[in-house]
C-alpha positions in Angstrom: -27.1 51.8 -48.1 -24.2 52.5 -46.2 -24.7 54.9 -43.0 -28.4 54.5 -43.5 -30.3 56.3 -40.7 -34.1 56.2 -39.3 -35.9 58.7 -37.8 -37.2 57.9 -34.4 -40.5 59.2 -32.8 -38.7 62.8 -32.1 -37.5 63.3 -35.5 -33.9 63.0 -34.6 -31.9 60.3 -36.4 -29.8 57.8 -34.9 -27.9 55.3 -36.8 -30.0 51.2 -36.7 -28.7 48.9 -34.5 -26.0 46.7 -34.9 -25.8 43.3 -33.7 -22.3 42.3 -32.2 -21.1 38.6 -33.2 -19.7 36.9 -29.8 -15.9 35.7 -29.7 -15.9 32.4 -30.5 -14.1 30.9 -27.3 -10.7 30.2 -27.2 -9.3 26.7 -28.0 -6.4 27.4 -26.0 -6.6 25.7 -23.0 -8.8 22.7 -25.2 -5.4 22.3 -26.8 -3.7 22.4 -23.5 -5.8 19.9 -21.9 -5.5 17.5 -24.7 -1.6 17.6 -25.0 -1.7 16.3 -21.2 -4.0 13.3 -22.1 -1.4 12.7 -24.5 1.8 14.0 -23.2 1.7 12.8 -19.1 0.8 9.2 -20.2 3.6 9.1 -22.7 6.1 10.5 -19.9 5.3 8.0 -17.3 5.5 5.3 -19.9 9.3 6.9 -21.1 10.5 7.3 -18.0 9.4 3.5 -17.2 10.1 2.0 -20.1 13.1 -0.6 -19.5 14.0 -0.5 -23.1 15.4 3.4 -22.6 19.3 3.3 -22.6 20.6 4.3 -19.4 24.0 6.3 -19.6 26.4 4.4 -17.2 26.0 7.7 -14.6 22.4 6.5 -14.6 23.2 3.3 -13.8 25.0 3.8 -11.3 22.3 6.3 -9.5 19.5 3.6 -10.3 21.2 0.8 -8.6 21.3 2.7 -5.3 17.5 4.1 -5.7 16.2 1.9 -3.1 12.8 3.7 -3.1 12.5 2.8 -7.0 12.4 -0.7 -7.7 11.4 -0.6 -11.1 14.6 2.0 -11.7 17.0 -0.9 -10.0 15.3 -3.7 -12.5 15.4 -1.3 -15.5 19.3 -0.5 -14.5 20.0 -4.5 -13.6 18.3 -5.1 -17.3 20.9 -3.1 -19.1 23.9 -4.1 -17.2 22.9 -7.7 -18.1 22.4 -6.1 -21.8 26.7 -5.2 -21.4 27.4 -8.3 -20.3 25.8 -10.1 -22.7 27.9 -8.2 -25.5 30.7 -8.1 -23.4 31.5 -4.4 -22.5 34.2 -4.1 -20.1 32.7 -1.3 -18.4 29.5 -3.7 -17.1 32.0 -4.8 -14.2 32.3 -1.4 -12.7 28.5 -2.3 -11.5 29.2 -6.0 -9.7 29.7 -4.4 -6.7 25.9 -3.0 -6.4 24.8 -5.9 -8.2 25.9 -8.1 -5.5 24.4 -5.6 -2.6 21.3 -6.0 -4.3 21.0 -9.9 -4.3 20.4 -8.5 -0.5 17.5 -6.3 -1.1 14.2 -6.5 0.6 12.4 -6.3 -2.5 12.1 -9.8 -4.0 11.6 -8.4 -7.8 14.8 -6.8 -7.3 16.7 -10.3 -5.9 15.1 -12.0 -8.4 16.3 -9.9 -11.1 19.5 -9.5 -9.5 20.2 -13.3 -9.7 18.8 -13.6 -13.2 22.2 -10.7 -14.3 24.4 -12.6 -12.0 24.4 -16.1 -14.3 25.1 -14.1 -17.4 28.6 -14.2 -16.0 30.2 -17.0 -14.7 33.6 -15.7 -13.9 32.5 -13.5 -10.9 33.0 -15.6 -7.8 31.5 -13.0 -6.1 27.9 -13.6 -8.0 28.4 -17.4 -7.5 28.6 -17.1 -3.7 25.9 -15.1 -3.5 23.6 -17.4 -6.0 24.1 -20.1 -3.4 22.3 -17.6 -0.5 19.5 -16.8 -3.3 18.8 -20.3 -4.4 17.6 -20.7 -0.4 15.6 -17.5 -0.7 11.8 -17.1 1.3 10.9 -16.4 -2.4 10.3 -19.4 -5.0 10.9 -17.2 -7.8 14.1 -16.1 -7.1 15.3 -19.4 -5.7 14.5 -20.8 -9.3 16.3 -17.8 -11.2 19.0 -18.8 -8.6 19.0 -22.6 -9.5 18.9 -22.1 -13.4 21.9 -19.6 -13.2 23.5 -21.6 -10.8 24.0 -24.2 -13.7 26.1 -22.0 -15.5 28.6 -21.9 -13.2 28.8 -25.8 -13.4 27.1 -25.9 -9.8 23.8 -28.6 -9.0 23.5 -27.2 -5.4 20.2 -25.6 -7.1 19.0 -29.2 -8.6 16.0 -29.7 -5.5 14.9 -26.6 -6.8 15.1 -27.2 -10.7 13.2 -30.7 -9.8 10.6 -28.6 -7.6 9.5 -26.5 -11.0 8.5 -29.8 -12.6 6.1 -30.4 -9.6 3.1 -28.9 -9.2 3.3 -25.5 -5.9 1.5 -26.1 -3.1 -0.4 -23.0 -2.3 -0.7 -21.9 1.6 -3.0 -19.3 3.3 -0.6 -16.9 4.2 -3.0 -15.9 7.2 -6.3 -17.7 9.2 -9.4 -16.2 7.8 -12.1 -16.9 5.4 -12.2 -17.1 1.2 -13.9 -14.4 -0.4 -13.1 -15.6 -3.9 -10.6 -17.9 -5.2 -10.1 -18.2 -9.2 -11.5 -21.4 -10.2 -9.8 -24.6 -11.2 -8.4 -24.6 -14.3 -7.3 -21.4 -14.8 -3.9 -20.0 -16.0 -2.4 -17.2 -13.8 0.6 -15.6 -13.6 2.9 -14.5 -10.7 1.7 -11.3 -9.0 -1.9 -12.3 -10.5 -4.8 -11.8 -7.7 -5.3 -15.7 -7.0 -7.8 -14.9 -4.0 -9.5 -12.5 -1.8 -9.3 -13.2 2.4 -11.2 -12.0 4.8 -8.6 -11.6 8.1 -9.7 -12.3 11.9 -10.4 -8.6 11.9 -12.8 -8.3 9.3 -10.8 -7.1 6.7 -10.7 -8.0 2.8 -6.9 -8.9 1.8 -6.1 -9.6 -1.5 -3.7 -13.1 -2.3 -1.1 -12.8 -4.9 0.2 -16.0 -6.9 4.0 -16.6 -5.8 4.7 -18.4 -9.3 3.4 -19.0 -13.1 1.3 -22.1 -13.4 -2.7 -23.5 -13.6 -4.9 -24.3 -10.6 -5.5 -27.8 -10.4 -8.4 -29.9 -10.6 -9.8 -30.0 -7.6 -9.5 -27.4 -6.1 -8.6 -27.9 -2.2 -10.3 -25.4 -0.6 -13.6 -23.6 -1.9 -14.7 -19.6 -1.6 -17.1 -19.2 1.7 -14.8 -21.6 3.8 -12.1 -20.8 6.8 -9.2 -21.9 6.7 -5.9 -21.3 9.2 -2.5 -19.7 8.8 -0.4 -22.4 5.9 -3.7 -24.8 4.9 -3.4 -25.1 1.3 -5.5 -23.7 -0.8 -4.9 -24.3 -4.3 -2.0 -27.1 -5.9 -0.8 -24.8 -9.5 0.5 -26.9 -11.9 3.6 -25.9 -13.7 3.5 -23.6 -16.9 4.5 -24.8 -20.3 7.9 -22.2 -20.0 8.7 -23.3 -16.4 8.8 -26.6 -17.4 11.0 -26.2 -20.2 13.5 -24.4 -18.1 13.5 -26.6 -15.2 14.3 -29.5 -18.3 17.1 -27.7 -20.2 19.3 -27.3 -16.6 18.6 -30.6 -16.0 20.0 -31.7 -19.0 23.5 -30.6 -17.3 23.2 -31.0 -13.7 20.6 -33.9 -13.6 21.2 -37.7 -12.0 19.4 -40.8 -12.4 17.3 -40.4 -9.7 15.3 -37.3 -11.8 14.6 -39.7 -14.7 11.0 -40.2 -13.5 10.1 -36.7 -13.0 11.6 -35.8 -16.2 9.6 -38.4 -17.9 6.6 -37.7 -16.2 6.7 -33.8 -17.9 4.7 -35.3 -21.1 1.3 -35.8 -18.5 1.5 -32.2 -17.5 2.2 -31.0 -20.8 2.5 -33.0 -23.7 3.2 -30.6 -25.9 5.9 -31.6 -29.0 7.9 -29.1 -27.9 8.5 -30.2 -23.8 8.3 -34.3 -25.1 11.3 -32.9 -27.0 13.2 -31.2 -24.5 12.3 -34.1 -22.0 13.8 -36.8 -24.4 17.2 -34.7 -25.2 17.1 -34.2 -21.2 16.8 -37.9 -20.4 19.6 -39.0 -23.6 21.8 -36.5 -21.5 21.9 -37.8 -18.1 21.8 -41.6 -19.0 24.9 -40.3 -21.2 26.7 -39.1 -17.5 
């Protein structure tokens, strides 16, 4: 019944007790939290992305961020993007573009190199292709050599011959292997290729300079000290290195690079490199 009383021991009535349902708790900041999982990740992927269009004020502030490298590669990307479909207004950018092929960053040289081939008009870029394509760097002296061609210009062949060879591998400092990835394997530039233990004790990790496969044997072994520029590993070149190095060759290769160019089907005989490496040869005996 509704306000239904009981008597207690002293006769004087009080109504029953009523038992309070808790809150449930708020979802609130649940909701809150989960929008970050999902919302910071997706920010730091945007703002990384190199796919996002840059307006041409961007570009122009991402060439000159130093301290960014990624924000100078994501800039270089989408000048080479104007080029490519000729927009006028790319040229307003050659300028920084050939400051950059400076830069002490070697992603952002190599990069920079890769834009300056797309045109071959610019003396400016061709001048400074022919300082890149003697850069410390073997990545960006081969973006150097293969854009180099464009320009009609072999000055970069040592280097387009040196992709079809297998990289020699140094110690970049005297010390002893931790690990070393086996022979065999595939890696990829920036991969970790080996740890080092310094002089001082210390654990270093070793990055791959270029694409390719450690070769069978392996010159040096994990447990073993070696000095400042022993070799450690011989990587043979990739299947896409190869087929670059062939295709420039096709225009700026001589006689003498016959054998090499021939000798790509033993590294990798795949249809498509036999191919390139036939169409290559046809074209120099042709010269």
């Amino acid at each position: 019944m509704e306000n239904e009383f009981i008597t207690s021991n002293g006769g004087n009535p009080k109504p029953a007790s009523v038992t309070t349902q808790p809150k449930p708790p708020s979802n609130l900041w649940l909701i809150i939290v989960a929008g970050l999982f999902i919302i910071v990740p997706f920010l730091a992927w945007y703002f990384t992305w190199f796919g996002r269009n840059l307006s041409d004020q961007d570009l122009a502030t991402y060439l000159a961020d130093e301290g960014n490298p990624r924000h100078i590669q994501h800039a270089l990307l989408q000048v080479e993007q104007k080029i490519e479909h000729g927009d006028p207004t790319a040229r307003q950018f050659y300028p920084q573009i050939v400051r950059l092929a400076k830069s002490q960053t070697p992603e952002v040289r190599k990069t920079a190199a890769w834009v300056m081939g797309q045109d071959n008009n610019f003396d400016e870029f061709h001048r400074a292709l022919l300082d890149l394509v003697k850069d410390s760097e073997p990545l960006v002296r081969r973006n150097a050599a293969l854009q180099l061609v464009r320009f009609g210009d072999a000055s970069g062949r040592p280097e387009l011959r040196a992709m079809l060879q297998s990289f020699e591998v140094k110690a970049p400092f005297a010390g002893t292997i931790v690990s070393l990835l086996p022979q065999g394997s595939s890696i990829r530039a920036g991969a970790l290729l080996a740890r080092m233990r310094d002089t001082s004790n210390n654990v270093q990790e070793f990055r791959s300079p270029v694409d390719g496969k450690v070769a069978t044997p392996t010159v040096a072994k994990e447990g073993e000290q070696v000095t400042a520029n022993q070799t450690l590993v011989w990587l043979i070149p990739d299947h896409t290195t190869i087929l670059e190095a062939l295709r420039a060759l096709a225009y700026v290769g001589t006689k003498d690079d016959l054998p090499i160019v021939e000798s790509c089907a033993q590294v990798d005989p795949s249809a498509e490199t036999l191919n390139q490496a036939s169409q290559t040869a046809k074209a120099i005996r042709s010269r």
